[in-house]
Backbone of each chain as nested JSON, in Angstrom:
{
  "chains": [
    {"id": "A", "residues": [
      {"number": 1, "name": "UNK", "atoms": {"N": [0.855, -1.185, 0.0], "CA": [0.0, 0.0, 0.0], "C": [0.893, 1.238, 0.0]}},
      {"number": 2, "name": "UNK", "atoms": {"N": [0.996, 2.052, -0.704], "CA": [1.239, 3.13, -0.894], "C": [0.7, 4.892, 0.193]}},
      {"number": 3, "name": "UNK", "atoms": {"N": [1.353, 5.266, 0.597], "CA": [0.641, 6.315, 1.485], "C": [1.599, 7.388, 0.792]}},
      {"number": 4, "name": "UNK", "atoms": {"N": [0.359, 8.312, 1.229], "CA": [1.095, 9.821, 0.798], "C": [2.551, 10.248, 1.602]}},
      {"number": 5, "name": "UNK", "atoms": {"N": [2.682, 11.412, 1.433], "CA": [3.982, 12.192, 2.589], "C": [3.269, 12.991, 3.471]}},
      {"number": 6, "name": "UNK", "atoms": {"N": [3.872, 12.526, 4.644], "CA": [3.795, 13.037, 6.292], "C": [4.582, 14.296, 6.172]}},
      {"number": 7, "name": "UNK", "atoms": {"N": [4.631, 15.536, 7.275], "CA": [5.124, 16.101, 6.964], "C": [5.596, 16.259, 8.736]}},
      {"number": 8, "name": "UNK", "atoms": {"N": [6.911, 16.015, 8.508], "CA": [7.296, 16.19, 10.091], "C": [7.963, 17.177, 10.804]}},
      {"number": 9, "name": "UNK", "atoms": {"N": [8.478, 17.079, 11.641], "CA": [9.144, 18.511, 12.214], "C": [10.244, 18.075, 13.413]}},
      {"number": 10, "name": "UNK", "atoms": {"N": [11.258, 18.801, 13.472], "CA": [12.807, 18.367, 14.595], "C": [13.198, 17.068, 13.941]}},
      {"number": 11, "name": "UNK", "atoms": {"N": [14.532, 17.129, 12.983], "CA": [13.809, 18.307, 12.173], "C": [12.989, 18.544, 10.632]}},
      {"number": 12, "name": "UNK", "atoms": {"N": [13.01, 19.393, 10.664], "CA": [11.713, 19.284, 9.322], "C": [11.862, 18.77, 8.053]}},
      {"number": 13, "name": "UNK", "atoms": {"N": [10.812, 18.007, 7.805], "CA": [11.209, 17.007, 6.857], "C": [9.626, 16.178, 6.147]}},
      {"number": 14, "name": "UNK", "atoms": {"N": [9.45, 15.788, 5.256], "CA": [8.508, 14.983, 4.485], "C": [9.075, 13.809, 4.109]}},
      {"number": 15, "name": "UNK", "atoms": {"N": [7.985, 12.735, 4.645], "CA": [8.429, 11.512, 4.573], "C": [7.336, 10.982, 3.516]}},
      {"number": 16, "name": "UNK", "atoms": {"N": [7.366, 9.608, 2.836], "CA": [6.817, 8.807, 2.53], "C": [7.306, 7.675, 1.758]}},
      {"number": 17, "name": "UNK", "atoms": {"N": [6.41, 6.47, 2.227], "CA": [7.119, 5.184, 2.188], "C": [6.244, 4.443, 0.893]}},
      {"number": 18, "name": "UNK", "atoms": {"N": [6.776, 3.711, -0.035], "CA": [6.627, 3.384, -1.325], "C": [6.615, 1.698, -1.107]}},
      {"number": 19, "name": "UNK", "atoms": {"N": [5.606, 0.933, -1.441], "CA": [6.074, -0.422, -1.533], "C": [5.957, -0.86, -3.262]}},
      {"number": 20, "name": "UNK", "atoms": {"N": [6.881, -1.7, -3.053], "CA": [6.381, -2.593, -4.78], "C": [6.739, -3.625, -4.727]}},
      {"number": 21, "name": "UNK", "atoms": {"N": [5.998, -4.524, -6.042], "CA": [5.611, -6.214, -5.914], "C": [7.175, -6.824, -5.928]}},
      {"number": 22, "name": "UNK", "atoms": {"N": [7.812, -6.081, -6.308], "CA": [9.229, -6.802, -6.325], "C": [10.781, -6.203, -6.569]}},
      {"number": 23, "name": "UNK", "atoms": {"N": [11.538, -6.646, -6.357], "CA": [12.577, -6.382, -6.357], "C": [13.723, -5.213, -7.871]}},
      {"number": 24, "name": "UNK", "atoms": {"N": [12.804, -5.522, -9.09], "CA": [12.665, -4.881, -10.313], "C": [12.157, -3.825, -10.095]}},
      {"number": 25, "name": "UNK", "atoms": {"N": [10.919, -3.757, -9.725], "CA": [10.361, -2.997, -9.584], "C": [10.986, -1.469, -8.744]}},
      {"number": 26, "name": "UNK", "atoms": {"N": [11.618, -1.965, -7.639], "CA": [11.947, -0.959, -6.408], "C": [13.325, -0.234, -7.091]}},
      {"number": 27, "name": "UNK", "atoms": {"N": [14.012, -1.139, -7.996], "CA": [15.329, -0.776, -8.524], "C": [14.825, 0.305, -10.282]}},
      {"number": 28, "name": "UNK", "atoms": {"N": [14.051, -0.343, -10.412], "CA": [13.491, 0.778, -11.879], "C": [13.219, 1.681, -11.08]}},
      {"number": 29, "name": "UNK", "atoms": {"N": [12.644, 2.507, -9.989], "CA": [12.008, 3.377, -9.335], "C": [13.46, 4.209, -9.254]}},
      {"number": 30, "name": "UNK", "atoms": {"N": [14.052, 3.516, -8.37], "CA": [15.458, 4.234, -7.97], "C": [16.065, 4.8, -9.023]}},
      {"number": 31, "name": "UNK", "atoms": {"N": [16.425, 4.167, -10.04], "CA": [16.932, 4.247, -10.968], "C": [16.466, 6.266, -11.514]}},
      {"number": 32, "name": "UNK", "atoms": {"N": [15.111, 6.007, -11.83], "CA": [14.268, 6.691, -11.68], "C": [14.649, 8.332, -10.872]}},
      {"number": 33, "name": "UNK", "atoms": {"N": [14.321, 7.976, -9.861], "CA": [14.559, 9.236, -9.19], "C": [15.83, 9.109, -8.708]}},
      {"number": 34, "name": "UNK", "atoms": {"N": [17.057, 8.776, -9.323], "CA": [18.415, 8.89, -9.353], "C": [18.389, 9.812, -10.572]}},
      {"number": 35, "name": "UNK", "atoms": {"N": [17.655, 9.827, -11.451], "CA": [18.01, 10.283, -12.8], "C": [17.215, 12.208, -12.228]}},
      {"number": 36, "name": "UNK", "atoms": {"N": [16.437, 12.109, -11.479], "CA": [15.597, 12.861, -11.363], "C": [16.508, 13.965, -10.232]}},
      {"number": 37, "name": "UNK", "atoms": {"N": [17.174, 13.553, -9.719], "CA": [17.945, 14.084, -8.438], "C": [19.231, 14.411, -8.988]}},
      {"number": 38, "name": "UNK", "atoms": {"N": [19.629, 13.881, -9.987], "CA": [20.753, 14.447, -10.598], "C": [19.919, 15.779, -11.64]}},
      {"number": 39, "name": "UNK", "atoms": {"N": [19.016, 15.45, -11.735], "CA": [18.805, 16.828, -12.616], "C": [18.378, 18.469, -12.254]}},
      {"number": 40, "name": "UNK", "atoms": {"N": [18.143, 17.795, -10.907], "CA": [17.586, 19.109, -10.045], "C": [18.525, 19.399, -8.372]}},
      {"number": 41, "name": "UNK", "atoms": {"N": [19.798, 18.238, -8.749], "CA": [20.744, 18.371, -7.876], "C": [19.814, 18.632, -6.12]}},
      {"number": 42, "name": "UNK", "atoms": {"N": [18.951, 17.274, -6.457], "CA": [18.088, 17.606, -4.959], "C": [18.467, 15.848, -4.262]}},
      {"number": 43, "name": "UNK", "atoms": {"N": [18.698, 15.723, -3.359], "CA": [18.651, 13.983, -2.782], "C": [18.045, 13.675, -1.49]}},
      {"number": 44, "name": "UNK", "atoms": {"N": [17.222, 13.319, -1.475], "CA": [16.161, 12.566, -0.81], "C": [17.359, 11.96, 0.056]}},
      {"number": 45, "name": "UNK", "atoms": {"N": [16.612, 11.74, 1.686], "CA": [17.511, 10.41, 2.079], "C": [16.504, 9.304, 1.377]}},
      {"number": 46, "name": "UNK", "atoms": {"N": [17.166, 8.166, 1.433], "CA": [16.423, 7.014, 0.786], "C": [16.705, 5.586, 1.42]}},
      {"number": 47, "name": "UNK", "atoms": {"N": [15.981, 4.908, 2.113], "CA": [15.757, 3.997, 2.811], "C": [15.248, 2.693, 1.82]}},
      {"number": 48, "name": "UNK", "atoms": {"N": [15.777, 1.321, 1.613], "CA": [15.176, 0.664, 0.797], "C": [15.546, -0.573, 0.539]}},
      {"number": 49, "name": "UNK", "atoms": {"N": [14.52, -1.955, 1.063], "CA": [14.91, -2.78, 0.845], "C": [14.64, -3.223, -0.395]}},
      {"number": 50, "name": "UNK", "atoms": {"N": [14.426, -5.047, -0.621], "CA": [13.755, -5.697, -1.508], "C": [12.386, -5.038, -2.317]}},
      {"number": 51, "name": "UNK", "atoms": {"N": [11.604, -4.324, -1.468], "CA": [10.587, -4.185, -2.321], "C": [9.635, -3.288, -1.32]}},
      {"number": 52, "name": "UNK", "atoms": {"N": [10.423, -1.948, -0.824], "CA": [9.714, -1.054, -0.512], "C": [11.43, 0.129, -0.349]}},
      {"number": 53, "name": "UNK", "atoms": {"N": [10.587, 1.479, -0.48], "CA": [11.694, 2.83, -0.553], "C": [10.873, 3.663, 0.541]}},
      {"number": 54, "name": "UNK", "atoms": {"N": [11.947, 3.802, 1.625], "CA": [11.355, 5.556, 2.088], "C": [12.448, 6.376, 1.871]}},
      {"number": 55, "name": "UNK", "atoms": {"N": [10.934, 7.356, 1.586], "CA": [12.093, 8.801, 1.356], "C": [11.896, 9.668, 2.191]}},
      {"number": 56, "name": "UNK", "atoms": {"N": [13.099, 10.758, 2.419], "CA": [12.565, 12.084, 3.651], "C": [13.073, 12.445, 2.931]}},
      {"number": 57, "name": "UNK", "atoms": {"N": [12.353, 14.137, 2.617], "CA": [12.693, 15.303, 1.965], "C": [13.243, 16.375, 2.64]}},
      {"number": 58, "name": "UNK", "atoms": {"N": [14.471, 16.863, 2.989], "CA": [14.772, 18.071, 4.169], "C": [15.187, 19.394, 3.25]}},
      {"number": 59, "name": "UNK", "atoms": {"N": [14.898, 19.834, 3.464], "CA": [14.95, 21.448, 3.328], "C": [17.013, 21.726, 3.097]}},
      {"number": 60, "name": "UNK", "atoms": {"N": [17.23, 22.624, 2.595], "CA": [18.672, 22.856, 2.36], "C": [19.008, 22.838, 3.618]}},
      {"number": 61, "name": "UNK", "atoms": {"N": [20.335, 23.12, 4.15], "CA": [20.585, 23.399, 5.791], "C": [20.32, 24.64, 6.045]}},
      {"number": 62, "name": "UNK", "atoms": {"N": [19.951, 24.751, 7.178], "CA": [19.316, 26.174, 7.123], "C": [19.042, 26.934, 6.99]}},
      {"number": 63, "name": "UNK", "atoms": {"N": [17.652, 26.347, 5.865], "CA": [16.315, 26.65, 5.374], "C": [15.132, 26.489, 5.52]}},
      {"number": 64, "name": "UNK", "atoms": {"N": [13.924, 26.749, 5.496], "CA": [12.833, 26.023, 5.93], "C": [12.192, 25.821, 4.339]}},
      {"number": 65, "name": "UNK", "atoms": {"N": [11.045, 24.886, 4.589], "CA": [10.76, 24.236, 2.831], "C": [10.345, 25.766, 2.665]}},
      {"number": 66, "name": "UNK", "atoms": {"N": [10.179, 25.492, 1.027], "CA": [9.599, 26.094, 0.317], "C": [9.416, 25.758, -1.151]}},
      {"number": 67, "name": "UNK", "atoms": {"N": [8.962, 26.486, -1.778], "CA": [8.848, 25.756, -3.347], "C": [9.385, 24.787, -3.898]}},
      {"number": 68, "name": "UNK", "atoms": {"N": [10.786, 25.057, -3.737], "CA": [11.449, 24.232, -4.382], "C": [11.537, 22.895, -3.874]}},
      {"number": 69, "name": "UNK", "atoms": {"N": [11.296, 22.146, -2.238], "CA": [11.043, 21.129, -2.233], "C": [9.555, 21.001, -2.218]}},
      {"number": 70, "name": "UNK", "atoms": {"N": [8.649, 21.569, -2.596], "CA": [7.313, 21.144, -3.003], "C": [7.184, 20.552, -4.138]}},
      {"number": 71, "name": "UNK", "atoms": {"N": [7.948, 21.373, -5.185], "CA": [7.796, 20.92, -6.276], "C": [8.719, 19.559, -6.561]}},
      {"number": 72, "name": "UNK", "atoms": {"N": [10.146, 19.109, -5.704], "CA": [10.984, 17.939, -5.962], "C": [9.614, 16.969, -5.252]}},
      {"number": 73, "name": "UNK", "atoms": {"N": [8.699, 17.149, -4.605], "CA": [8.194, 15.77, -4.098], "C": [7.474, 15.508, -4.681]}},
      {"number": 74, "name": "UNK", "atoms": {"N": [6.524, 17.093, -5.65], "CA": [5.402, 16.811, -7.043], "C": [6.294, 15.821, -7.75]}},
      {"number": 75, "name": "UNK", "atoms": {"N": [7.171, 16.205, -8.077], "CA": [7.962, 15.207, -9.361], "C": [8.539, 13.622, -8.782]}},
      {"number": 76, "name": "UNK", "atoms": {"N": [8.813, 13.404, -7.535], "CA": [8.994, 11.993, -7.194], "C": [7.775, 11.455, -7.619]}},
      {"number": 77, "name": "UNK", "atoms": {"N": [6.653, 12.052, -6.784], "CA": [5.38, 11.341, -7.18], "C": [5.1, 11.068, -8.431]}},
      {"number": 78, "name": "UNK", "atoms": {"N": [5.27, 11.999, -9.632], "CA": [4.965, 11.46, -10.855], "C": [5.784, 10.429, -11.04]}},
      {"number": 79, "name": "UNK", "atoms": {"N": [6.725, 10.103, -10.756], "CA": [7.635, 9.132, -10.798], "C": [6.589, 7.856, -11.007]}},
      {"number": 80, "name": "UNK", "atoms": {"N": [5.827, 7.722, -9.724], "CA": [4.734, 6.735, -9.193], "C": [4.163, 6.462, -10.225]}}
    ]},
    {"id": "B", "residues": [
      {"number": 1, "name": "UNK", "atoms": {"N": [34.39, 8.265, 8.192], "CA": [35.036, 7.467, 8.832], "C": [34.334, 6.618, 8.465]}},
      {"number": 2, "name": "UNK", "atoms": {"N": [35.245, 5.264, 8.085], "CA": [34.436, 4.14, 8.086], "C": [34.535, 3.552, 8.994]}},
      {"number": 3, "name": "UNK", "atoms": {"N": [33.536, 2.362, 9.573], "CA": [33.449, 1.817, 10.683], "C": [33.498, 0.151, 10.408]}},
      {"number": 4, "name": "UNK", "atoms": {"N": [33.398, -0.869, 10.973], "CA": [33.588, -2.356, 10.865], "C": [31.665, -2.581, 10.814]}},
      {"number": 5, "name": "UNK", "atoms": {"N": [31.806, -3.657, 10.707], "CA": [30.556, -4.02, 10.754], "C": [29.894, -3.964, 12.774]}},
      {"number": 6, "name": "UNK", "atoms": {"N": [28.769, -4.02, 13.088], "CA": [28.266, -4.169, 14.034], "C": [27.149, -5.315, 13.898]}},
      {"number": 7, "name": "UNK", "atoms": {"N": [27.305, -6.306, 14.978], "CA": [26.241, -7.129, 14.807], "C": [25.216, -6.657, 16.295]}},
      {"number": 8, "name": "UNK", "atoms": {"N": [24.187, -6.978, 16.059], "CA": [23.01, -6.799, 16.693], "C": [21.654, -7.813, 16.822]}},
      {"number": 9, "name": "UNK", "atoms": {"N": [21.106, -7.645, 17.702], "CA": [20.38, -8.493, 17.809], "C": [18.753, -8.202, 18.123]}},
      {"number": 10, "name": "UNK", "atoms": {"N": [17.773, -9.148, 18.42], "CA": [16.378, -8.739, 18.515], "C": [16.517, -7.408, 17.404]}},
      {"number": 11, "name": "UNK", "atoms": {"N": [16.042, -7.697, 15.906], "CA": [16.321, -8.898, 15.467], "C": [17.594, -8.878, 15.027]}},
      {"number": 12, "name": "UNK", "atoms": {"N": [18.158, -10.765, 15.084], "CA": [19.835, -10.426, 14.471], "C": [19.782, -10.012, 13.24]}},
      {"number": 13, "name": "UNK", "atoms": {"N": [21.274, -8.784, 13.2], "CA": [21.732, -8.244, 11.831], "C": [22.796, -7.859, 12.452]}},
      {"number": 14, "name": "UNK", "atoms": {"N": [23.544, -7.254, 11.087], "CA": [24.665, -6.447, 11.171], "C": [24.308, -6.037, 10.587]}},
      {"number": 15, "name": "UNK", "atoms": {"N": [25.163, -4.537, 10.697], "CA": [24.749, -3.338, 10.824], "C": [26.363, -2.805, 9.966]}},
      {"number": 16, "name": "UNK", "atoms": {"N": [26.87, -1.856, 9.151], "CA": [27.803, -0.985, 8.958], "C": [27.708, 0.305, 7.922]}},
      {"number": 17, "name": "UNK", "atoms": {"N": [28.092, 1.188, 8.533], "CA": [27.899, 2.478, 7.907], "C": [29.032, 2.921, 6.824]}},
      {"number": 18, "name": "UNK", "atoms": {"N": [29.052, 3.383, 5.99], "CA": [30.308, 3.851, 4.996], "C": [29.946, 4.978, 4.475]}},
      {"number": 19, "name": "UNK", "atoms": {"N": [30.721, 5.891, 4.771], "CA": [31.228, 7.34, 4.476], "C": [31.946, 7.388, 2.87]}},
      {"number": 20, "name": "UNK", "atoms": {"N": [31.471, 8.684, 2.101], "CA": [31.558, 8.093, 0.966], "C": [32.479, 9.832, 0.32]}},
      {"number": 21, "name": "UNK", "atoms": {"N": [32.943, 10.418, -0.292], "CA": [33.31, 11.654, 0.038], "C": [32.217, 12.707, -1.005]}},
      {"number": 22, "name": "UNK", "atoms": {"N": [31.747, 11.689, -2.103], "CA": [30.976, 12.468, -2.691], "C": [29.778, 11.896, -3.145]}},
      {"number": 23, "name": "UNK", "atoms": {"N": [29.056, 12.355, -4.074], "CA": [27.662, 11.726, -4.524], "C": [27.622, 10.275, -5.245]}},
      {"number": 24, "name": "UNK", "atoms": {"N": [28.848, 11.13, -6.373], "CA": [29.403, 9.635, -7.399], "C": [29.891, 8.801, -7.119]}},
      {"number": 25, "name": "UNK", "atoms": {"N": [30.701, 8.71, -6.087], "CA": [31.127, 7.98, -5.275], "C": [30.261, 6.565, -4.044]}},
      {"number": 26, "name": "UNK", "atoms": {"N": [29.219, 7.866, -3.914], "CA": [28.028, 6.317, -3.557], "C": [27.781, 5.851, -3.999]}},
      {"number": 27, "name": "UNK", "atoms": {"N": [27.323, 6.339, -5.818], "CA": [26.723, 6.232, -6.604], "C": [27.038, 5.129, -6.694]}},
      {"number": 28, "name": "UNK", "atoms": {"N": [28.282, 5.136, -7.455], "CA": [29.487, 3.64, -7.789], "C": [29.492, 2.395, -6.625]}},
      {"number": 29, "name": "UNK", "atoms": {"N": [29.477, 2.646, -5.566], "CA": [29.688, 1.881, -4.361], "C": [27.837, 1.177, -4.329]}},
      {"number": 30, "name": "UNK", "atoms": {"N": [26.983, 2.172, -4.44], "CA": [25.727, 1.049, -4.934], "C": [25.562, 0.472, -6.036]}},
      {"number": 31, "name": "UNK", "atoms": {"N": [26.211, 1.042, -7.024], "CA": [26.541, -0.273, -8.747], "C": [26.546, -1.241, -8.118]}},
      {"number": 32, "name": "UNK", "atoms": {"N": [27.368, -1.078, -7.834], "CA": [28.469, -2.668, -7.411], "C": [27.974, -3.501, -6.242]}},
      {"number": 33, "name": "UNK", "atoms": {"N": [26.871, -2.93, -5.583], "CA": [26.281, -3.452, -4.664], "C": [25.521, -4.164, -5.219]}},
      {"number": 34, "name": "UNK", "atoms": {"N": [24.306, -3.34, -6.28], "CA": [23.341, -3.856, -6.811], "C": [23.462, -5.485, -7.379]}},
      {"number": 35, "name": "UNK", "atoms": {"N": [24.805, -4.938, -8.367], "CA": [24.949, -6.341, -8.899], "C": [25.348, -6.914, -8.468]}},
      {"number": 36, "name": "UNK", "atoms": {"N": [26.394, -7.041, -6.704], "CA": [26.601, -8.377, -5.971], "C": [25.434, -9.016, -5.797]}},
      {"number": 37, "name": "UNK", "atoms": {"N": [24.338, -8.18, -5.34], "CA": [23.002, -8.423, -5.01], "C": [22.083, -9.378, -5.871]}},
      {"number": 38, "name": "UNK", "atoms": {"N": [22.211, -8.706, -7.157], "CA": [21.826, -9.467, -8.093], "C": [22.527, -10.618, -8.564]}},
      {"number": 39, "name": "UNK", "atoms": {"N": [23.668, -10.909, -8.484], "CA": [24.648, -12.26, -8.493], "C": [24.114, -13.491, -7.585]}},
      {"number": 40, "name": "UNK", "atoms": {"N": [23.993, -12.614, -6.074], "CA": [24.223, -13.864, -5.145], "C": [21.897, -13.977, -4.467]}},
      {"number": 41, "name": "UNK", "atoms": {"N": [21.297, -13.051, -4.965], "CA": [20.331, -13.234, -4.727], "C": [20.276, -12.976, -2.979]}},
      {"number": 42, "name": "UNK", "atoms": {"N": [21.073, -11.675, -2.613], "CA": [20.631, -11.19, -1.401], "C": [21.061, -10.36, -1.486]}},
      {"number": 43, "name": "UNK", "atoms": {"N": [19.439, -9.451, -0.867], "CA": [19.555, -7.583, -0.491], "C": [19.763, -7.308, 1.166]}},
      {"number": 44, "name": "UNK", "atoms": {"N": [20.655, -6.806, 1.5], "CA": [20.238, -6.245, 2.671], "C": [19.908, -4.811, 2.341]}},
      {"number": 45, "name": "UNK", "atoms": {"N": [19.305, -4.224, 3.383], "CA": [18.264, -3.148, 3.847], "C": [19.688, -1.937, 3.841]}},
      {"number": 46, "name": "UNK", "atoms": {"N": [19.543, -0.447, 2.976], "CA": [20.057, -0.021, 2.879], "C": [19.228, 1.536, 2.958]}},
      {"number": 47, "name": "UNK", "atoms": {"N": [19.915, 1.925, 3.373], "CA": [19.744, 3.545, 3.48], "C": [20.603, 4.73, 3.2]}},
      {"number": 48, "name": "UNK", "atoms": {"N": [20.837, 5.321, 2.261], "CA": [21.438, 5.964, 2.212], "C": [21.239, 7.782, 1.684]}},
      {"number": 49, "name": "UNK", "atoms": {"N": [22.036, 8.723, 1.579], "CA": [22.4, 10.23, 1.362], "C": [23.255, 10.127, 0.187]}},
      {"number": 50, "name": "UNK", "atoms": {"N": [23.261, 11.509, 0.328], "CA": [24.518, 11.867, -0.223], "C": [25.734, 11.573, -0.745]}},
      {"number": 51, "name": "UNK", "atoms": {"N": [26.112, 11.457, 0.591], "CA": [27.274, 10.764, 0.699], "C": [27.114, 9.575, 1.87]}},
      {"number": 52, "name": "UNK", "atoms": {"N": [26.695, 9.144, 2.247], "CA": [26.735, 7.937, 3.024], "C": [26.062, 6.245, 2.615]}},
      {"number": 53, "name": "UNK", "atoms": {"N": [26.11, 5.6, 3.393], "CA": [25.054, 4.452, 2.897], "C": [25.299, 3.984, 4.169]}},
      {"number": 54, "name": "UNK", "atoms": {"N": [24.604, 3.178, 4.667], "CA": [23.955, 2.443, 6.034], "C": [23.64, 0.574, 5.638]}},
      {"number": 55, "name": "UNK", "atoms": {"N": [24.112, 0.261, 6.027], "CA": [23.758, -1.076, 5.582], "C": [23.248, -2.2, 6.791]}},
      {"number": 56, "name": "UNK", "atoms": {"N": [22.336, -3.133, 6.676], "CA": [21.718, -3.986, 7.179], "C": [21.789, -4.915, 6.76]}},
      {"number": 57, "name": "UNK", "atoms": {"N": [22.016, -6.472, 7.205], "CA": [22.246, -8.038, 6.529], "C": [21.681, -8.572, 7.981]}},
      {"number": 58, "name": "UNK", "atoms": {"N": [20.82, -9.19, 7.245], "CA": [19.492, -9.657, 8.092], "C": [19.513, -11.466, 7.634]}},
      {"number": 59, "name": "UNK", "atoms": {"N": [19.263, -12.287, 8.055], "CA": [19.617, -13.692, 7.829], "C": [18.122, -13.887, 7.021]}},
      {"number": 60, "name": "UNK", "atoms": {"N": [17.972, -15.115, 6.565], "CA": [16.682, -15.463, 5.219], "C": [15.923, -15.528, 6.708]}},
      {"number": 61, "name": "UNK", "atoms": {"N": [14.473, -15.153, 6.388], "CA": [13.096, -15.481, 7.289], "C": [13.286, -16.517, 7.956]}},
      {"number": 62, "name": "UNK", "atoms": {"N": [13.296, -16.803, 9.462], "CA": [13.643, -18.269, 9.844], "C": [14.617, -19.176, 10.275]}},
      {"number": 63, "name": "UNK", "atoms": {"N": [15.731, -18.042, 9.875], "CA": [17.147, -18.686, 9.626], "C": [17.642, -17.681, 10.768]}},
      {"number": 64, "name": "UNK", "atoms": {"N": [19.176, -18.812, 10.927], "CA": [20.195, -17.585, 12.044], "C": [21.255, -17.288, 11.151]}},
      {"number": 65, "name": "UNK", "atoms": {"N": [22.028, -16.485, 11.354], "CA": [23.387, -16.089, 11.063], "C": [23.88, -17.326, 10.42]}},
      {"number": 66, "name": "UNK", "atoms": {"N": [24.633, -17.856, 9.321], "CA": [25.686, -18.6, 8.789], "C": [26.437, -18.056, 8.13]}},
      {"number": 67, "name": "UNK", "atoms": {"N": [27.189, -19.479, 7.256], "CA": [28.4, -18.802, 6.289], "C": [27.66, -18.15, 5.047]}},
      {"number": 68, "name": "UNK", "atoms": {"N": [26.578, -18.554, 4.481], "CA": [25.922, -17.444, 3.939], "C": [26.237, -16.029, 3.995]}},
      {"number": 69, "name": "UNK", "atoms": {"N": [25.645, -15.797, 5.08], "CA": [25.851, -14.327, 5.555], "C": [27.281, -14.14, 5.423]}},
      {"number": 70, "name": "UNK", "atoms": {"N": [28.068, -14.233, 6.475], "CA": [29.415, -14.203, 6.803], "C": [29.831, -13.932, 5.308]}},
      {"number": 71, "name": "UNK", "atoms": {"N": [29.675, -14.427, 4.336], "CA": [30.433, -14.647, 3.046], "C": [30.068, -13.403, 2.227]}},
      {"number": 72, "name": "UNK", "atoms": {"N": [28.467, -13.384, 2.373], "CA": [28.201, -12.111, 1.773], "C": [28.657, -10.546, 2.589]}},
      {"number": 73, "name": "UNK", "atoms": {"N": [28.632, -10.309, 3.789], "CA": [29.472, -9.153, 4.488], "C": [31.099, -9.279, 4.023]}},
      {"number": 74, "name": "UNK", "atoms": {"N": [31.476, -10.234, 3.323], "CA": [33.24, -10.148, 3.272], "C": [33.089, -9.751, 1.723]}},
      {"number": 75, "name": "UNK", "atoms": {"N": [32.075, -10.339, 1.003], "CA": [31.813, -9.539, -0.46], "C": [31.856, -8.129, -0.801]}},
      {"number": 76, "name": "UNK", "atoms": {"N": [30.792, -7.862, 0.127], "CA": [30.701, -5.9, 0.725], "C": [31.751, -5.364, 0.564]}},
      {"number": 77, "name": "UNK", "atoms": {"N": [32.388, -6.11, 1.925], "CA": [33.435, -5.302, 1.965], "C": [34.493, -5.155, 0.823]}},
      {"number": 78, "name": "UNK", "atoms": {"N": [34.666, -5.946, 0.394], "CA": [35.42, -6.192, -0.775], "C": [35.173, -5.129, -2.347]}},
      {"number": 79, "name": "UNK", "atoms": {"N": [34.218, -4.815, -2.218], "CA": [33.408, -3.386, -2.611], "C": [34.298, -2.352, -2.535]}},
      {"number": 80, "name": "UNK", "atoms": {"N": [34.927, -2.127, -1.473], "CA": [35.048, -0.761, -0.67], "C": [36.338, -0.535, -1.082]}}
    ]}
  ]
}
């Protein structure tokens, strides 16, 4: 099951956790928003076994979000 | 700094962290992961940044620690 992004705080950060049927699957994804993070020089931490990814989104270092990670988590999601 | 492996328990794994100095540099260090992975038909649980990666080797469902394991953490390392 798939859930949206949480949005947390201490410190601030958007999470959300990704499952898929398999092991292909989780590595095309990565692949994916490897290609996507090199283009907008943004990197997720990324958590990920066999066949699920979490990601947290943090803000530059001291910064608080704003657009620009709104829009890197619009574009993970299209990823989906 | 890199560190040795840590084993742990409830549940058993080991555990080791690797410091990486740049992006491409993880980058490369998960290639080569992927496809040990894909060679020997075991993922451990990975997390990583930037520059870091976090690693987890967790024994098959059921199972304890063997030369399995043991063999695949000396692969890793062999990575590095």
């Amino acid at each position: 099951m798939n859930q949206p992004w949480t949005q947390r705080s201490r410190p601030d950060r958007f999470e959300r956790r990704v499952e898929f049927d398999d092991y292909e699957a989780t590595r095309v994804f990565l692949e994916r928003l490897n290609d996507l993070s090199d283009r907008l020089d943004k990197f997720p931490d990324i958590s990920f076994g066999r066949t699920y990814v979490n990601l947290t989104v943090r803000p530059e270092e001291g910064q608080v979000f704003g657009e620009a990670e709104q829009s890197f988590i619009a574009e993970i999601d299209e990823l989906l």
